[in-house]
Structures are given as structure tokens and as C-alpha cells.
C-alpha positions as CSV (number, residue, x, y, z in Angstrom):
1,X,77.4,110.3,66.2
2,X,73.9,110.5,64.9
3,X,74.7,114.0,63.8
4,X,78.0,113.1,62.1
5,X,76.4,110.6,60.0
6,X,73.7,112.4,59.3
7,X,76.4,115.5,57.6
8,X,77.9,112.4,55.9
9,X,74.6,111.0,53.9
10,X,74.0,115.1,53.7
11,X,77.6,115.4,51.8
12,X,77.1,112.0,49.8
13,X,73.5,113.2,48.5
14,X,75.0,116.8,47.2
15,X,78.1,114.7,45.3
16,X,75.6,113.1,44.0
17,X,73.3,115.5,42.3
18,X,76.8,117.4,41.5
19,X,77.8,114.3,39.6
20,X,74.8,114.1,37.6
21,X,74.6,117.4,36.7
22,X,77.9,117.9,35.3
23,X,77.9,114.4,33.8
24,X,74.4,114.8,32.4
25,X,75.2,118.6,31.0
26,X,78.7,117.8,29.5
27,X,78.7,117.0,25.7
28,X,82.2,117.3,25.2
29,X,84.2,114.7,23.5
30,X,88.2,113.4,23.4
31,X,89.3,112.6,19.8
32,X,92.1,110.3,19.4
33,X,94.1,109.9,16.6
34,X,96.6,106.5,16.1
35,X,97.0,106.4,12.2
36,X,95.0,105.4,10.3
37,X,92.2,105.0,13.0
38,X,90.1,107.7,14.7
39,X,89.0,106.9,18.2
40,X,86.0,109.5,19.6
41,X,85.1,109.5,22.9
42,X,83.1,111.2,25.4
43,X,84.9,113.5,27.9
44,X,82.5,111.8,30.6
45,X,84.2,108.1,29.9
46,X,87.6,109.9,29.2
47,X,87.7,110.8,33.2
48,X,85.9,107.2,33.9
49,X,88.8,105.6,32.6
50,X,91.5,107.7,34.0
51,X,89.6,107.0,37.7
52,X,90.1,103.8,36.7
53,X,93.3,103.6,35.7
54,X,94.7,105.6,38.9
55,X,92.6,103.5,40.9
56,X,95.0,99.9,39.3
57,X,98.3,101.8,39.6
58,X,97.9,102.2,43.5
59,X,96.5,99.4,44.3
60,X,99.4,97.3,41.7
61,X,102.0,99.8,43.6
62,X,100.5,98.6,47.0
63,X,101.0,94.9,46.1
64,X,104.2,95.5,45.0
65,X,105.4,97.3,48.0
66,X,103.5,94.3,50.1
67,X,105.7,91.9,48.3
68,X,108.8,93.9,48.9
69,X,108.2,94.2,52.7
70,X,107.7,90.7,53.1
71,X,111.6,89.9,53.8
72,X,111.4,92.7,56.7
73,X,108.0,91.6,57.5
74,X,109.2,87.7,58.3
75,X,112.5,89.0,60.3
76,X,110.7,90.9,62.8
77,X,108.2,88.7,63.3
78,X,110.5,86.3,64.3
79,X,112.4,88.6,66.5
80,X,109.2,89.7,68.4
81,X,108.7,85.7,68.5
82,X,112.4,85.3,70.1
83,X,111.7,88.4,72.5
84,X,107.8,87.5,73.6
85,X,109.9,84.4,74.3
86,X,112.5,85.9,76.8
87,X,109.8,87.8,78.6
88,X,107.6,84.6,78.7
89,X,110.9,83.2,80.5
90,X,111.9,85.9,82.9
91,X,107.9,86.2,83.8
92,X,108.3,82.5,84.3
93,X,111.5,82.8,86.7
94,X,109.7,85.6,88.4
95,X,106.5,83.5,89.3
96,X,108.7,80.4,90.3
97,X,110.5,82.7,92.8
98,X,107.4,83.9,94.0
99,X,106.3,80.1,94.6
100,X,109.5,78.9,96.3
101,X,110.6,76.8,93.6
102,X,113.9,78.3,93.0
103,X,115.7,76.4,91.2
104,X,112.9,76.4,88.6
105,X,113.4,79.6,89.1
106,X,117.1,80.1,88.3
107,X,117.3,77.9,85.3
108,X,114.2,80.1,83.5
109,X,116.5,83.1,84.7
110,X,119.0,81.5,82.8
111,X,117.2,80.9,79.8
112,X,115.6,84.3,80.0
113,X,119.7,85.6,80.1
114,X,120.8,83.2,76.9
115,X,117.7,84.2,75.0
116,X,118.4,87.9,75.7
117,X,122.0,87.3,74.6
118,X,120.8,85.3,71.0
119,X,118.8,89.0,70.4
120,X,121.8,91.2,71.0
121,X,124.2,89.3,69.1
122,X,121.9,89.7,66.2
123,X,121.2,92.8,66.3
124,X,117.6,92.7,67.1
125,X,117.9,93.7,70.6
126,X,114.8,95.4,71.8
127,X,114.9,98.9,73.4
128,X,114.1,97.4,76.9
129,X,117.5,95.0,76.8
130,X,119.1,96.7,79.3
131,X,116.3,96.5,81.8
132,X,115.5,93.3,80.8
133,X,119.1,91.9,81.1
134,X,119.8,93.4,84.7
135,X,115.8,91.7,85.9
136,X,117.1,88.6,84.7
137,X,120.1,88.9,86.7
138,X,118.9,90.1,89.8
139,X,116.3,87.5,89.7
140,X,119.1,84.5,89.2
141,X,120.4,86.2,92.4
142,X,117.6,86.4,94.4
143,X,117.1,82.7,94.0
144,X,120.9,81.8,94.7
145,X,120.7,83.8,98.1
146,X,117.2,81.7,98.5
147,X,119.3,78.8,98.0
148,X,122.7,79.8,100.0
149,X,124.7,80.2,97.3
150,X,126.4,83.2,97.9
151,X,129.0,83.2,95.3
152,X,126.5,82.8,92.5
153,X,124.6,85.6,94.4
154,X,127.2,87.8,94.4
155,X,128.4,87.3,90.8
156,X,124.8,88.3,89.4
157,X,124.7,91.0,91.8
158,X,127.7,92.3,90.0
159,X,126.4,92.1,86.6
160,X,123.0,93.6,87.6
161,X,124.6,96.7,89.1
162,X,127.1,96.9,85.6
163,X,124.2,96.6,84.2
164,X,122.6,99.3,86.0
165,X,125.1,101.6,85.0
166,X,125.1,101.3,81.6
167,X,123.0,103.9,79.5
168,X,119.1,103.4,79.0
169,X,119.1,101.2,82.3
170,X,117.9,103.9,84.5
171,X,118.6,104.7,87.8
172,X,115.5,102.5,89.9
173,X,117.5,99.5,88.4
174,X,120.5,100.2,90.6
175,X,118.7,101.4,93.4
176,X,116.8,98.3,93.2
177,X,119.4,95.8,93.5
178,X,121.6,98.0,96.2
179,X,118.4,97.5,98.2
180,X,118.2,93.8,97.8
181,X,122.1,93.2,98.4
182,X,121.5,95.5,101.9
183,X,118.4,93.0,103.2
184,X,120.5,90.5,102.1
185,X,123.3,91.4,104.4
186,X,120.6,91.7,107.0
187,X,119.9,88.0,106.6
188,X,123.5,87.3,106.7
189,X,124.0,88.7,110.0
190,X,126.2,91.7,108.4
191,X,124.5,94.9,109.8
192,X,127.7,97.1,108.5
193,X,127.8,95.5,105.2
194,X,124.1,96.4,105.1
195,X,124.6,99.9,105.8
196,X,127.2,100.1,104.0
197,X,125.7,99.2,100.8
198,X,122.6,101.8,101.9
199,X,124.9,104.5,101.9
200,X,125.8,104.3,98.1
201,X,122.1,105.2,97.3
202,X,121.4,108.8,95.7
203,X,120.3,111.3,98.5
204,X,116.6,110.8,97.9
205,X,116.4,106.9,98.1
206,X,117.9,107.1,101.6
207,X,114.4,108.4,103.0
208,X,112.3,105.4,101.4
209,X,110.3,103.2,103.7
210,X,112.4,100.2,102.7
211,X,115.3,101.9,102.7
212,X,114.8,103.1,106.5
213,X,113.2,99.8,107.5
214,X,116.7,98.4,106.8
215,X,118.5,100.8,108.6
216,X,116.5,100.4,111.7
217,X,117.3,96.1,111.7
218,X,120.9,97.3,111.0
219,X,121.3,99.8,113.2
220,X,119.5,97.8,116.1
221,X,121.5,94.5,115.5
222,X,124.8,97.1,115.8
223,X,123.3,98.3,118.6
224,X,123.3,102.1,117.6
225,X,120.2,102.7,119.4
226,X,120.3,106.8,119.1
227,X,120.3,105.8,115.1
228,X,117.8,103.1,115.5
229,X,115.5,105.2,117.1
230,X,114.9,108.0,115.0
231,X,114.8,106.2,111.9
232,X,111.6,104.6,113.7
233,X,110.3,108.1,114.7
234,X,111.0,108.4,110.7
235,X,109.0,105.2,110.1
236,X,106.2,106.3,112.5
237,X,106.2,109.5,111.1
238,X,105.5,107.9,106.8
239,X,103.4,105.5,108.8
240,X,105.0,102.1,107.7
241,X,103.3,101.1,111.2
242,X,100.3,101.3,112.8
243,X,100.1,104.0,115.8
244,X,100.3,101.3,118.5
245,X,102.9,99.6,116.6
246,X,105.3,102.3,116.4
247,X,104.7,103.1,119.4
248,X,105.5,100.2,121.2
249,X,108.9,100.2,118.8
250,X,110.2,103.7,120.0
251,X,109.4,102.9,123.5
252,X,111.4,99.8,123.3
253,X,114.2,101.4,120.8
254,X,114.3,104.7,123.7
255,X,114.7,101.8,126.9
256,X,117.7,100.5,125.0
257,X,118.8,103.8,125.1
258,X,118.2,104.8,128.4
259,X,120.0,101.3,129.9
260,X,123.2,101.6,127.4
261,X,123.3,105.1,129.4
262,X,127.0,105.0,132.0
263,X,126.5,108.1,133.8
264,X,124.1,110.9,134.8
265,X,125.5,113.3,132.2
266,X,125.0,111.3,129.1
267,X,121.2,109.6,130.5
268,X,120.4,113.6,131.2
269,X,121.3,113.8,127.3
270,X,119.4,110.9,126.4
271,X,116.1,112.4,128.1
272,X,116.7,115.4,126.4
273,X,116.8,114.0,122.9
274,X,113.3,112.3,123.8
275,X,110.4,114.1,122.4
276,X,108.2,115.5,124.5
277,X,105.6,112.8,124.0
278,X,107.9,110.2,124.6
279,X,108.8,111.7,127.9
280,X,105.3,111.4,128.8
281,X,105.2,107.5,128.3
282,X,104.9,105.9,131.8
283,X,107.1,103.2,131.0
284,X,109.8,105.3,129.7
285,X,110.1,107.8,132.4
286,X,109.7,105.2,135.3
287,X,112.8,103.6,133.2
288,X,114.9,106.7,133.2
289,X,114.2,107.6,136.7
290,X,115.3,104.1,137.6
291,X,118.0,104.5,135.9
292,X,118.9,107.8,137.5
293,X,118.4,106.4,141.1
294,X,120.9,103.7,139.8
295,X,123.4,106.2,139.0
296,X,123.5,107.9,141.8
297,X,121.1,111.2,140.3
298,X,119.9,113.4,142.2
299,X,116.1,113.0,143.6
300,X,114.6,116.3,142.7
301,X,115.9,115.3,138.6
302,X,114.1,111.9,139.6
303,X,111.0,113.6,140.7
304,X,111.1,116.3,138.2
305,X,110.8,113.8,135.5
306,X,108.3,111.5,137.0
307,X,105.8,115.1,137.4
308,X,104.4,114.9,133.8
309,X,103.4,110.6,134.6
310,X,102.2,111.4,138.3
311,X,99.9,114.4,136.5
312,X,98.5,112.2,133.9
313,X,98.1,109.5,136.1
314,X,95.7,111.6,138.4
315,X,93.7,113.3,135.1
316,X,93.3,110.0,133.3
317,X,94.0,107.0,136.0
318,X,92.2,104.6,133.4
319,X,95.2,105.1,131.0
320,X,97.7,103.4,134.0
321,X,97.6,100.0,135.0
322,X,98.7,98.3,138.6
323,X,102.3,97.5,137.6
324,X,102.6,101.3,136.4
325,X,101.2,102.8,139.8
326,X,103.1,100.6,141.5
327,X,106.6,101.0,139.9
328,X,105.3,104.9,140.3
329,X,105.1,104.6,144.2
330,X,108.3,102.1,144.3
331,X,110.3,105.0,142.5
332,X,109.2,107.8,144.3
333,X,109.5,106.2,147.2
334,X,112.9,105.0,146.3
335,X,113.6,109.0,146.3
336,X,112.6,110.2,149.1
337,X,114.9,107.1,150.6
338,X,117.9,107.6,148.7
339,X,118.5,111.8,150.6
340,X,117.6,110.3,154.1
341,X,115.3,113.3,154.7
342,X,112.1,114.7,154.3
343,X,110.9,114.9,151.1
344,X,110.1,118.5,149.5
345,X,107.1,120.4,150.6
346,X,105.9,120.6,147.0
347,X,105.5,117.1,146.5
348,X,104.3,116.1,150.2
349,X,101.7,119.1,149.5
350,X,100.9,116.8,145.5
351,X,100.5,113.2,147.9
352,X,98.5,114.8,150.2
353,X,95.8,116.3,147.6
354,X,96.2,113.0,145.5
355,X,95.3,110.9,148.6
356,X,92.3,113.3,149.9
357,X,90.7,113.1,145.7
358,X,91.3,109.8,146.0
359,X,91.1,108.2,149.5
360,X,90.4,104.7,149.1
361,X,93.3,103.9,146.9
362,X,95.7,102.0,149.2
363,X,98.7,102.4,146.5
364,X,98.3,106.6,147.1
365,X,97.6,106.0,151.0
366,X,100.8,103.4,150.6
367,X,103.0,106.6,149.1
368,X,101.2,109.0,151.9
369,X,102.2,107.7,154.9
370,X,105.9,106.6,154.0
371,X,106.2,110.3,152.7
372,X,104.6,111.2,156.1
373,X,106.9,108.7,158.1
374,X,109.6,110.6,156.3
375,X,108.7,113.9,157.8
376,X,108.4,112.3,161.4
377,X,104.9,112.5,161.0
378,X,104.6,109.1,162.5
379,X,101.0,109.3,163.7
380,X,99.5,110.1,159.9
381,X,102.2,107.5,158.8
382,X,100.6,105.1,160.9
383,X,97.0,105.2,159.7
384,X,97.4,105.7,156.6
385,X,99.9,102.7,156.3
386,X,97.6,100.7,158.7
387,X,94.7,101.6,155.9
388,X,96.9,100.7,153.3
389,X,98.7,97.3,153.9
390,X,94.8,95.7,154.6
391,X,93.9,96.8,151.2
392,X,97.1,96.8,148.8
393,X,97.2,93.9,146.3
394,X,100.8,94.3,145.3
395,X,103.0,92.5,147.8
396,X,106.2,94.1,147.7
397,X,104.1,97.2,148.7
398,X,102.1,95.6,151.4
399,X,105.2,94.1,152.6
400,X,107.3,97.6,153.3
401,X,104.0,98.7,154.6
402,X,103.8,96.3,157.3
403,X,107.8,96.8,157.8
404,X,107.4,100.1,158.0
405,X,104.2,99.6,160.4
406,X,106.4,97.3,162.8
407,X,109.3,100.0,162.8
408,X,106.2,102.3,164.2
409,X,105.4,99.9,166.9
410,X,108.9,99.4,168.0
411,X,109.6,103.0,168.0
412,X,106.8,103.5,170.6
413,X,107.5,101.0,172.5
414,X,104.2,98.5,171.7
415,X,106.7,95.0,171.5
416,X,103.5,93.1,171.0
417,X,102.3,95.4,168.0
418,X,105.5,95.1,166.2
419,X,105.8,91.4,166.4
420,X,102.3,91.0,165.0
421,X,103.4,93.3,162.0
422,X,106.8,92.1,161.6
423,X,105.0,88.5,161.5
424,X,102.5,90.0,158.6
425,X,105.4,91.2,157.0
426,X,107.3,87.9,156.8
427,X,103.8,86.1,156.1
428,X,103.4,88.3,152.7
């Protein structure tokens, strides 16, 4: 800046000094003749005067152009007045929503709607009408549906989406108010209608986050939990939750899954659709092993499954808590009942090294010796069950314990023994 100004007072200084040198120089004169007079003047006032004369003509031009405009001038300052105005009221509609006063809200809306009108049918319709219009309507519907008033919510909804196809409007405008007619079929208790109204949405919209969070409410109050849950893994994966949050919704979302399953075949298929993470999930592989055993599966599926969560369980045993050791033991144990024989050598061989890593854990001991007592192996059975059912917290398991302990007693002939168990097992 300092340098530009410094050029200018440079420039103004060498204008000047050019001035006075042709000015002082320049003894020319202008002669002008208007019978019977002789006017002489200098050629230095000559261009003086004609500065001077150009310098009245624009500026008389200027004013007169001024005075011209004013006509225009006044009409469009009244129609930015009459527009400020409409926006002043669908700003005010907008805010009245926002504070739960809707009928406040709906009659600016109105207003905003009549105003908007008054411009077209002038012709002084701004360039933003369209957009303008279809807010106004969608607003005046938001506030009906606030209100209950589903035929005036409907009727705007209408007009905003006629609106919204009219040119200039853009498409957001439409996607907009498809969105807001599908939550407010949610709120309705119309799931299909909801859907329904998300399928006529352009390709890309389908993927938004509000777009999938109404699928998900729709497709989980239709109970289509295969849809349901993988637009959550879609959810989880654009992180519209937190990690523990989506989490705890595809676990829930996959259960659903797993209990609408009727036979092995199509609970094999739901397991399979499960990602590999989610198949690790405690909770959802005790469920689907349950499940199995409920169907009549077969055990080495059951215990195929449950091999990832009996892993983890061993390598990170903070990450488990009681009820998910214990459902662990109930299930396997559940297997190794259900085929009325000895369980495989693989997984005897997996107790066994669990028990010996770990061997003051009565819920391990507990699944030890009633996978021993399954093999016949009724002396091991017995002290480790014996070791167990003083220790285990969980009654159901301390109560098969000492069942199974009394069994023991009675197949060795110690009557005494097995009363005294059979009475701790009654007494739990």
C-alpha cells in the first residue's frame, strides 16, 4: 500500500510539472468571430472551458438519468420490501416449529405462502420462488403432522413435491420432503408406506445416513431382520453410531435373526451370512448354538461354532463375564448330553489343558469332570466335581454338580454319600 501510493503522488507530481510546462510555454490563441464582435482568447482557457463544459454535460446527463430511474428505482424497492417480508415470515414459521409452537408456526407458513403468491402474480417473483414456495409448504406440513392433522399434512406434502418438480426447484427439494413423508410414516406406524416412499429416491440418496436410519426402524418394525441388519452394518460402517453402540445394535439385530431361524438349514445360512467378527461375539454364538441344540443340530456344528468363543475366552478371560462362562459350560455340556456318548477326543484333550492352565476355576473343573463322567472316567469325574460344586457361585451349575456327584455315590454303592449330595443338591 505504501508503495502504491507512493507511484500515485509520483504520477500526480509529473502531471503536474507537465501541466505547467505546456500551459506556461503555449502562446497560442482562439479567435472568435460573431459579427460584428471579435472574441480572442487564449488556447490555454479555450481547453479550460471545454474541461468544463464536458465536465456539466455528464454530470446534467447523470441527474437526468437519476431522475429517469427513479420509477424503476421505487418498484423494486418495494418488491425487495414485499420479498425480505416473505422470508422474514417463513424464517419466522421455521423458528416457531423449532420451539413447539406450531400453530404459530403454520399460520406464518401461511402468510409466508400468500406473500409468495402477491410476488408471483405481479411479476416480481424472485429467482428463489420455487424454493421458497416448496419450504413454505413443507414447513405448513411439518407442523400439521406435529399437530395430527394428517389431511392438511398430506395436502402440502403434495404441493411441495409438485413443487419440487417444477424447473429451478432442484432435486434436494424433493429428496427432502420424500425423506420427511418416510419418518413420517414411521411415526404412523406404517413401516411399508415408509419404505415405500424411500424407494422413489434417486440411486444415490438411498445410501444417506438418514435415509438408512429409516430403513433400519422400517425394516425392524416389519421384522425383516436380514434387511435390518445390514443396513446397521451400513450405519456402523458411515459411523452414525458410536463403536459400542453399533455394536450392541447388530448383536441385537443378528439374535432376532438367529431366533426367527425354523430349521438347521436356514440358521446354518444365517451363521454364514454373519461376519466373521460377529461370529466371534460371545453372546451371538452361545445364541446360535442354542439355537442349534434346539433344533435338533448336530453337536460337532455346536461345538465347532462355540471353538472361536472357548479360544478367546482362554487368551483374554477378562473380556468374559460369569453369565458368558457359564452359558459357555451349560452349552457345551448340553452337547456332550444331547449324543449320549463320550465327547470327542479333541475337545476332552482342549478341557483338560484349560482346566490344568487354569485349575482353580470351578466353572472349567465344573465342564472337566462332567466331560470325564461322560467318558466313564468316574474317578476324575468325581474330584473334580467334588472341587467344583464347593467353589461354583452359579447355582444351576453347582446344582448338576452335586446331582451328578450323588449319581457317583449311588453308582458305587456309598447310600449315605449320595443322600448327603442329593440333599446339597435339593438345598441349592
Amino acid at each position: 500500500m505504501a508503495m502504491r501510493a507512493a507511484l500515485w503522488l509520483v504520477g500526480l507530481f509529473a502531471m503536474a510539472v507537465a501541466v505547467a510546462l505546456f500551459a506556461g510555454d503555449n502562446h497560442g490563441t482562439v479567435t472568435v468571430f460573431w459579427p460584428p464582435h471579435r472574441i480572442d482568447l487564449s488556447v490555454n482557457l479555450v481547453l479550460l472551458l471545454l474541461l468544463l463544459l464536458f465536465g456539466l454535460g455528464y454530470v446534467a446527463l447523470r441527474a437526468l438519468g437519476a431522475v429517469l430511474e427513479l420509477p424503476r428505482q421505487a418498484r423494486r424497492w418495494r418488491a425487495q420490501q414485499r420479498e425480505r417480508a416473505t422470508h422474514a415470515m417463513l424464517l419466522d414459521a421455521i423458528v416457531q416449529h423449532a420451539a413447539g409452537r406450531y400453530l404459530r408456526a403454520r399460520k406464518a407458513a401461511e402468510g409466508a405462502l400468500l406473500r409468495e403468491q402477491a410476488l408471483g402474480a405481479s411479476g416480481e417473483a424472485p429467482a428463489h420462488a420455487v424454493v421458497l414456495r416448496g419450504l413454505a409448504h413443507l414447513t405448513l406440513a411439518e407442523s400439521a403432522h406435529a399437530l395430527r392433522d394428517q389431511a392438511t399434512r398430506d395436502a402440502h406434502l403434495a404441493h411441495a413435491l409438485d413443487v419440487a418438480g417444477t424447473p429451478g426447484a432442484g432435486p434436494e427439494l424433493r429428496e427432502g420432503g420424500l425423506l420427511r413423508a418416510a419418518r413420517w410414516a414411521l411415526n404412523d406406524r406404517d413401516p411399508a408406506g415408509a419404505l415405500a416412499r424411500l424407494q422413489e429416491l434417486p440411486t444415490g440418496a438411498h445410501r444417506r445416513t438418514l435415509a438408512l436410519r429409516i430403513r433400519l426402524k422400517a425394516a425392524h418394525q416389519l421384522g425383516r431382520h436380514a434387511e435390518a441388519l445390514e443396513t446397521a452394518r451400513l450405519l456402523a460402517k458411515h459411523h452414525a453410531f458410536s463403536p459400542e453402540a453399533g455394536r450392541s445394535l447388530v448383536r441385537g439385530l443378528a439374535v432376532d435373526l438367529i431366533q426367527d431361524a425354523h430349521d438347521t438349514v436356514q440358521l446354518k445360512q444365517v451363521w454364514a451370512a454373519l461376519d466373521p467378527v460377529e461370529r466371534g461375539m460371545p453372546e451371538l454364538a452361545l445364541r446360535a448354538c442354542q439355537r442349534l441344540q434346539q433344533l435338533g443340530g448336530e453337536p460337532a456344528v455346536v461345538r465347532d461354532w462355540l471353538k472361536p468363543v472357548w479360544e478367546r475366552m482362554l487368551e483374554l478371560p477378562e473380556s468374559f463375564n460369569d453369565a458368558d462362562r457359564v452359558r459357555l459350560v451349560r452349552v457345551l455340556e448340553a452337547g456332550m448330553v444331547a449324543i449320549g456318548a463320550p465327547s470327542d477326543q479333541q475337545w476332552l484333550a482342549r478341557i483338560e489343558a484349560a482346566t490344568q492352565a487354569r485349575p482353580r476355576d470351578p466353572v472349567l473343573q465344573y465342564l472337566a469332570g462332567m466331560a470325564c463322567l461322560k467318558r466313564g472316567l468316574w474317578g476324575r469325574a468325581q474330584l473334580l466335581l467334588s472341587q467344583a460344586a464347593a467353589a461354583l457361585r452359579d447355582e444351576t451349575l453347582r446344582r448338576h454338580a452335586w446331582r451328578a456327584l450323588a449319581e457317583l455315590a449311588e453308582q458305587r454303592g456309598d447310600a449315605e454319600q449320595a443322600l448327603q449330595a442329593w440333599k446339597q443338591a435339593a438345598q441349592t
